[in-house]
N, C-alpha and C positions, 0 to 999 in steps of 0.2 A: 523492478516489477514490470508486468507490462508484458512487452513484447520478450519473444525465445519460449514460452512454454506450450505452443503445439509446436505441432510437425514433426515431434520424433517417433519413431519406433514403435510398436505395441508396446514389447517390453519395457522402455523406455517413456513411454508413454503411461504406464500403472505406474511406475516408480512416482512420476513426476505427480500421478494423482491419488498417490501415499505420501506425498509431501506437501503437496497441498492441503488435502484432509488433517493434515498435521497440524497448523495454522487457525486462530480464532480470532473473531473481533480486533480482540486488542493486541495482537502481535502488528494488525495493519495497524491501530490505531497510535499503534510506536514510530510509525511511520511516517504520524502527520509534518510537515515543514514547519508550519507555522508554531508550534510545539517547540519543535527544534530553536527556533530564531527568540522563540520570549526566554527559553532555556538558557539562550545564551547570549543574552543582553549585555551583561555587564562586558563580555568580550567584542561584543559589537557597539558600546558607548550606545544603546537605546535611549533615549531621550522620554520623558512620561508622556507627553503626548503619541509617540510613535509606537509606546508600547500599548495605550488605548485602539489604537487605528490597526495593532494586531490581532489583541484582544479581541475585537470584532469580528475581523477577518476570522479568526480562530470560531468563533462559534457560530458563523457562517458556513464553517468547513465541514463541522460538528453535523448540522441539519440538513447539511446533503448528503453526507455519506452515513448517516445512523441507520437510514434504510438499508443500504450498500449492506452496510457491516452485520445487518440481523440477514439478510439474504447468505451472505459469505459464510456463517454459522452454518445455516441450515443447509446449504450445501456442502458443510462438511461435515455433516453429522451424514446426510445422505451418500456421500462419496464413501466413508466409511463401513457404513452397514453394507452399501454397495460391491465394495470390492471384498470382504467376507461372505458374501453372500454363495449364493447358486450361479450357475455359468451364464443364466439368462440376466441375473441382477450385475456381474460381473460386466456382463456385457456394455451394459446401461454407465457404467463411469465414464465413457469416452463421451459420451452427451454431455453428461455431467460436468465435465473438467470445462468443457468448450463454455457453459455457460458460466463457470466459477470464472475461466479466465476475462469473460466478457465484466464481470462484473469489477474483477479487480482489477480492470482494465478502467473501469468507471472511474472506481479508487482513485486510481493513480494520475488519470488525466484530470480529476478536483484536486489532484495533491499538485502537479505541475501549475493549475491556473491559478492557484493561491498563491503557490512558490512566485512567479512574475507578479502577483499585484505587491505580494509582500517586498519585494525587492524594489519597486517604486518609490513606499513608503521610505527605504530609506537614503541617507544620501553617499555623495561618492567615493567618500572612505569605509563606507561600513559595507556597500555593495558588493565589494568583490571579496571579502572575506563572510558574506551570507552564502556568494552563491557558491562558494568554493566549501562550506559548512553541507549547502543544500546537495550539490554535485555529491560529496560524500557520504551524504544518506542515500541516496537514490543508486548509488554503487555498492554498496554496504545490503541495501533491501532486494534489490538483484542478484549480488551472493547468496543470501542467506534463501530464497528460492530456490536457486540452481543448485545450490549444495547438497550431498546424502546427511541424510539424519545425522 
């Protein structure tokens, strides 16, 4: 997620904000790292303490991004009627999309600075098999952006 979704084409550019508008809350919210790393504890030998010290982090992540995620809704309910609309409402997606992607842009750099503290939490045998877990979400969630329906 992130970066690569301006700068293409008009037409290329309504695609990309028909696939956006595609997207609610909780398709980001599948996105979370932290999510990911308590998920997959028992494969990363989580320790009870370390999954408290996630735990947290996690609902730390939660009440930064709940705003994010009702904003991301409502601009895809706006994007939508948008691009059905009239030629003049039509027009108005490309405002629109700039500010979705700023937003999930928000997303994504709370999902990167949790991803780093969470990787602190743990130690040198569980680190490189989180962040090669994390690298594969973040490649996976960048897919599934870039992709046609």
């Amino acid at each position: 997620m992130g970066g690569g979704m301006g700068g293409m084409g008009r037409r290329g550019g309504d695609r990309s904000a028909a696939r956006m508008a595609e997207f609610s809350a909780k398709d980001f919210e599948k996105q979370n790292p932290i999510k990911l790393l308590i998920d997959k504890r028992k494969d990363l030998n989580l320790t009870t303490p370390q999954l408290a010290r996630l735990g947290s982090l996690d609902d730390s992540l939660k009440v930064k991004n709940d705003t994010i995620y009702a904003r991301l809704d409502s601009l895809s309910k706006v994007m939508r009627q948008a691009a059905s609309g009239s030629a003049d409402e039509r027009g108005s997606v490309s405002a629109i999309r700039r500010v979705f992607g700023a937003a999930l842009a928000e997303v994504q750099d709370n999902f990167d600075a949790a991803g780093r503290t969470a990787l602190t939490i743990m130690d040198d045998q569980q680190r490189k098999p989180a962040q090669d877990l994390l690298d594969k979400q973040r490649k996976d969630a960048e897919h599934a952006m870039r992709s046609p329906g």
